[in-house]
C-alpha positions in Angstrom: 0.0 0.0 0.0 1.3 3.0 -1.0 1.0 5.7 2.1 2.6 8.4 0.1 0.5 11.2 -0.2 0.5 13.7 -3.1 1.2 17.0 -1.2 -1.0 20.3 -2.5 0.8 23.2 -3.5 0.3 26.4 -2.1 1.3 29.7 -4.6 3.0 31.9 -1.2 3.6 35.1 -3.8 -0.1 35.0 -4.2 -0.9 34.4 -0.4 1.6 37.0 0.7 0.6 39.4 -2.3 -3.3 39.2 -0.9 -2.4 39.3 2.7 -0.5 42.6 2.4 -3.6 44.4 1.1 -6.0 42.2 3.4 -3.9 42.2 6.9 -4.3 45.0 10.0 -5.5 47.7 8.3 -5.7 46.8 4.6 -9.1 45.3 4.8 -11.0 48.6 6.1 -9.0 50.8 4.2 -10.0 48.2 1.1 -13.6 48.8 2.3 -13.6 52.6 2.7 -12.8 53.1 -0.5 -15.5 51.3 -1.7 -17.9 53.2 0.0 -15.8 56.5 -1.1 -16.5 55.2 -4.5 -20.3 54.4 -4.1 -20.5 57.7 -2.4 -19.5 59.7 -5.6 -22.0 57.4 -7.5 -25.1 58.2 -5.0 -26.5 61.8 -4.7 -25.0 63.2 -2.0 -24.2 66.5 -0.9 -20.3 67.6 -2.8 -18.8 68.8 0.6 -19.8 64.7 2.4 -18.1 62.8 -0.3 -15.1 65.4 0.0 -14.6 65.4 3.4 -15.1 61.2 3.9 -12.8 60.7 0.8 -10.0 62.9 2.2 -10.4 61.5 5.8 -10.0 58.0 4.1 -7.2 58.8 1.7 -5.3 60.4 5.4 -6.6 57.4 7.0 -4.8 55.1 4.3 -1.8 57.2 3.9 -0.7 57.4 7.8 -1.4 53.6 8.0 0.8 53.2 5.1 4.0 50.9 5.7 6.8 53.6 4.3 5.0 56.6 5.6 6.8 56.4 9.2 10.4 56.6 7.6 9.3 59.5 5.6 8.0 61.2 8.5 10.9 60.2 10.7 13.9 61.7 8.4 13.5 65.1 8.7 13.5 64.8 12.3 17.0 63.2 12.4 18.4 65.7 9.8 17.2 68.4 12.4 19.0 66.9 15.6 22.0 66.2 13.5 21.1 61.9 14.0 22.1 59.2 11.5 19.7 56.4 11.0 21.5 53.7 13.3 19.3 50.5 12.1 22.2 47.9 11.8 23.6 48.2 15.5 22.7 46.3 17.5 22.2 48.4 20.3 19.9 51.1 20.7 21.9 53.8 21.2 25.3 54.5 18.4 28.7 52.4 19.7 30.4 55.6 18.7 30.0 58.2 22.1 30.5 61.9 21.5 33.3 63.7 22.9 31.2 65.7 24.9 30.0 63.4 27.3 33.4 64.4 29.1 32.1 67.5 29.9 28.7 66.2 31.4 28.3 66.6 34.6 24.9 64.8 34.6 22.8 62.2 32.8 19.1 63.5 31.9 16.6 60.6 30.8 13.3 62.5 29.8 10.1 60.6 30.8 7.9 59.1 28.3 4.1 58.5 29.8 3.5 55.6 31.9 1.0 52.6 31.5 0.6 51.7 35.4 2.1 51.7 38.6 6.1 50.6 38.8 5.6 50.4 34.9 6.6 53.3 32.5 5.4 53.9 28.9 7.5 51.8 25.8 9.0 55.1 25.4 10.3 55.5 28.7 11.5 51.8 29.0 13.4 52.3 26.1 15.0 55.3 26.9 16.2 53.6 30.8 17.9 51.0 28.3 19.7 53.3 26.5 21.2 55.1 29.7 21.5 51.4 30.5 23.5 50.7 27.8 25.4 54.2 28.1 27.0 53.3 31.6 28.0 50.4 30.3 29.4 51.8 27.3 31.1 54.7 29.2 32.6 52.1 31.8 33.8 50.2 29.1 36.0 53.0 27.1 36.6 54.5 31.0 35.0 57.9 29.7 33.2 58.9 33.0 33.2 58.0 36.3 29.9 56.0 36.7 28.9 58.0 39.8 27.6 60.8 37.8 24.0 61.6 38.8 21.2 60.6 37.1 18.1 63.1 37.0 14.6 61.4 35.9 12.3 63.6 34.8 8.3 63.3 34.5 5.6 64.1 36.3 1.5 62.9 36.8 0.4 62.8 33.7 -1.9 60.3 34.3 -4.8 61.1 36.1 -5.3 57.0 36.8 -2.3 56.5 38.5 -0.8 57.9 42.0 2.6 57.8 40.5 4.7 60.1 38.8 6.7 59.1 35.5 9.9 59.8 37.2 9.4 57.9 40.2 8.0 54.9 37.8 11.0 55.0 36.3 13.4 54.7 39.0 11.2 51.2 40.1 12.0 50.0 36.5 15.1 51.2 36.3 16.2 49.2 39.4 15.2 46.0 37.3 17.6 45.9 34.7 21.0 47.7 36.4 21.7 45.7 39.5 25.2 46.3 39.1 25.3 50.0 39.3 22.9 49.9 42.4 25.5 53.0 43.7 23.9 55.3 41.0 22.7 58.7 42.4 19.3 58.9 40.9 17.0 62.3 41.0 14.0 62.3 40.3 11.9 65.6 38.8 8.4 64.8 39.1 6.4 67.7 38.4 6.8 68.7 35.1 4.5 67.4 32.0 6.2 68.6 29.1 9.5 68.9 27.6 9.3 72.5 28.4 8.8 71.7 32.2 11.3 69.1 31.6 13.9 71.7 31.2 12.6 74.2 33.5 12.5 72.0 36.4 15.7 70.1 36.1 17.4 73.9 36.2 15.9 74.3 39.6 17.0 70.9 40.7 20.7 72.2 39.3 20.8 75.2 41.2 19.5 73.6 44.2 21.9 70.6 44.5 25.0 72.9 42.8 25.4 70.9 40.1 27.0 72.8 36.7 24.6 72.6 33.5 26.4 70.0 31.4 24.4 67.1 30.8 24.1 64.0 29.0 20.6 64.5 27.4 18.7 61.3 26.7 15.6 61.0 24.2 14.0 59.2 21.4 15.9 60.0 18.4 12.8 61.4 16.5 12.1 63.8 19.9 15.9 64.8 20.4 15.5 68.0 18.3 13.0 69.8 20.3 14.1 68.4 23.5 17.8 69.8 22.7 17.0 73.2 21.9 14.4 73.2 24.9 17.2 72.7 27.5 19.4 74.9 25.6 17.1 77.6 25.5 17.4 77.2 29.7 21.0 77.5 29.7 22.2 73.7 29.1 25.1 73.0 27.8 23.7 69.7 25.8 25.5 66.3 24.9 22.6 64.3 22.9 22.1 60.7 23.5 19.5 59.7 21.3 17.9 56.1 21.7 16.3 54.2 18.6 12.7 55.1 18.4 10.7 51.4 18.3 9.9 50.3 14.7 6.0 49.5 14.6 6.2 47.6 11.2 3.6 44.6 11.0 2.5 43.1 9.2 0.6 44.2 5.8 1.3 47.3 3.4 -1.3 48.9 5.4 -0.5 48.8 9.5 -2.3 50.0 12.6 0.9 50.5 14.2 2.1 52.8 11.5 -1.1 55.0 12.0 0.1 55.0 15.2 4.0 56.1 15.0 3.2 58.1 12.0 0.5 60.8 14.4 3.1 60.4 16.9 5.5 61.9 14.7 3.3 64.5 13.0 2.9 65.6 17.0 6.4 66.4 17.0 6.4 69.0 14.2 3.4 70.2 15.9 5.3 70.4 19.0 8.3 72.4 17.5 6.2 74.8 15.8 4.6 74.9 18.5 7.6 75.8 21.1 9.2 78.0 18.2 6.1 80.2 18.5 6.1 80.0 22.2 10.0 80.9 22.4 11.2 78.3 24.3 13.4 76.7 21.6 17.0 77.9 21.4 18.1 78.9 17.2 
């Protein structure tokens, strides 16, 4: 008896091919614009099939799978940041010369999801001062008992903890071995403007000279520079690899996502360029 069985084939450039369009977000972005297009067919009042055809076409376009990296390079061209995909750390190998001079380490706060658990954003940005220390140590730059300010305040109205003092919990997690850190935490501000502001008054309280180590998402390193500046800082950037959110599908939710995260920061610089707290 022959037990062999004759095995089906599957065409996987035909799967893939309709699973890019039909994954995450393709399918309601499919479906939308079938209802743009039945829209322009019915009667309907000019300004309605505008307006719902635009919002779709925006809709599809921020989900779109290149539109982050678009967004994104501008950005880095601004804070003087190369695109540092193929390390394999978050932060670049290669340390500035100016981290010398620092006479603190900054870590900017990035939201926080619960108690003891700061935002992706944050958690990312605690592994690359993570990875800093151990960098520094390594090439015997800086003494590791420079302090380490944490900044963000309660900015969410849920929880009964700041940012900064979430990150200090997690930060104890993953740097056991640099337990002797001298960590401060700022825990009143809720932007980067208060960011900056605060942290001068923890400066001038504790002594300490303004020459810091600034750490931030690469994307947010621009604005978050020239902020501090702006307050008198003299600024060495550390800038930590913002997460990709490619899924998959040419389509993504996740894109929709970084993508209005990014189009907040230009809103944010314009925004603190007409409110004079960035530093040209």
């Amino acid at each position: 008896m022959n037990n062999n069985q004759e095995i089906v084939t599957w065409d996987l450039d035909l799967k893939n091919y309709l699973k890019d369009f039909s994954y995450d977000a393709g399918l309601p972005i499919i479906i939308l614009l079938i209802c743009c297009i039945f829209l322009w067919l019915c009667v309907a009042k000019k300004i309605t099939k505008i307006l719902i055809t635009l919002a779709t076409l925006l809709f599809g376009i921020f989900c779109f799978r290149k539109t982050p990296d678009i967004l994104i390079k501008p950005l880095l061209i601004l804070s003087e940041q190369k695109e540092n995909k193929k390390n394999n750390l978050i932060i670049s190998k290669d340390l500035p010369h100016c981290i010398k001079q620092a006479n603190a380490i900054v870590v900017l706060g990035g939201g926080i999801f619960q108690e003891n658990l700061p935002a992706t954003n944050s958690q990312i940005r605690l592994m690359g001062l993570s990875q800093l220390l151990i960098l520094m140590n390594t090439n015997e730059t800086k003494r590791l008992q420079i302090p380490v300010v944490l900044t963000g305040g309660y900015t969410n109205k849920e929880i009964k903890q700041s940012e900064a003092e979430a990150m200090k919990v997690f930060l104890n997690y993953f740097i056991k071995k640099n337990n002797h850190l001298k960590v401060i935490t700022e825990e009143e501000s809720k932007n980067t403007y208060q960011n900056s502001a605060y942290v001068k008054n923890i400066f001038s309280e504790n002594k300490i000279e303004k020459n810091i180590i600034l750490i931030t998402n690469d994307f947010h390193m621009f604005r978050a520079r020239k902020t501090f500046e702006k307050q008198g800082f003299n600024v060495c950037p550390i800038s930590v690899l913002a997460q990709d959110s490619y899924g998959s599908g040419i389509f993504n939710f996740n894109n929709a996502i970084t993508s209005v995260s990014l189009m907040n920061e230009y809103f944010g610089i314009i925004g603190y360029a007409w409110k004079g707290w960035l530093k040209f």
